[in-house]
C-alpha positions as CSV (number, residue, x, y, z in Angstrom):
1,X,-18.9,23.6,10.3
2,X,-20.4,21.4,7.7
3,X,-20.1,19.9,4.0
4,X,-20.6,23.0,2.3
5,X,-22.8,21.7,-0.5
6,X,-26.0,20.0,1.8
7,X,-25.3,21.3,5.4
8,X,-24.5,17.6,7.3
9,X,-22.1,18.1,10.1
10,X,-18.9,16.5,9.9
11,X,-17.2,14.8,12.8
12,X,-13.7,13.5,12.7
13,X,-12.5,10.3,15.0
14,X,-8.7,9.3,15.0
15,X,-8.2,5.4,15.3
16,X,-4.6,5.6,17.0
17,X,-4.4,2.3,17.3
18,X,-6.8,-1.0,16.5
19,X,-9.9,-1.4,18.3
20,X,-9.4,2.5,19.9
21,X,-10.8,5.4,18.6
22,X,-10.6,9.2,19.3
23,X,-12.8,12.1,18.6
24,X,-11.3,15.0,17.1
25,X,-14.2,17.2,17.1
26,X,-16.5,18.6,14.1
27,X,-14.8,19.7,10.7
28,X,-15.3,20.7,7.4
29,X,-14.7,19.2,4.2
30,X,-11.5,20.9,1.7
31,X,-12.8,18.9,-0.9
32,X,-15.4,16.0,-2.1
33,X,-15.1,12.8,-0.8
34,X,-14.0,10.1,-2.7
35,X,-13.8,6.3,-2.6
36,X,-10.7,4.8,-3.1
37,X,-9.5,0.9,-2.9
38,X,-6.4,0.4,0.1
39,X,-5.7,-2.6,2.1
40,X,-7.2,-3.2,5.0
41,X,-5.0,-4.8,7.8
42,X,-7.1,-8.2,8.0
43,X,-9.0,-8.8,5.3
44,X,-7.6,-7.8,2.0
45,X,-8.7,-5.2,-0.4
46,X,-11.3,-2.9,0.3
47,X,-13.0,0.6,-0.9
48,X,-12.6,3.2,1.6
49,X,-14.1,7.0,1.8
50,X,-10.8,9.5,1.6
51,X,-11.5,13.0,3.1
52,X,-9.6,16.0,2.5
């Protein structure tokens, strides 16, 4: 599986918790990316990539 429109492979990690990470294994996009502002749990406001 890959983004459709150049080929990359896509890999997915869950972060569960802080500081620990999972990996879910290779997907592929639904849709564009896209860049969205959220608040991060330390420092404030931040842009962040949103996959669906």
């Amino acid at each position: 599986m890959s983004s459709p429109k150049n080929g990359v492979k896509v890999y997915l990690f869950a972060a569960p918790e802080k500081n620990r990470y999972r990996f879910e294994g290779q997907v592929e996009l639904a849709a564009d990316p896209y860049q969205e502002q959220q608040i991060d749990r330390e420092r404030g406001p931040g842009w962040f990539w949103s996959f669906h």
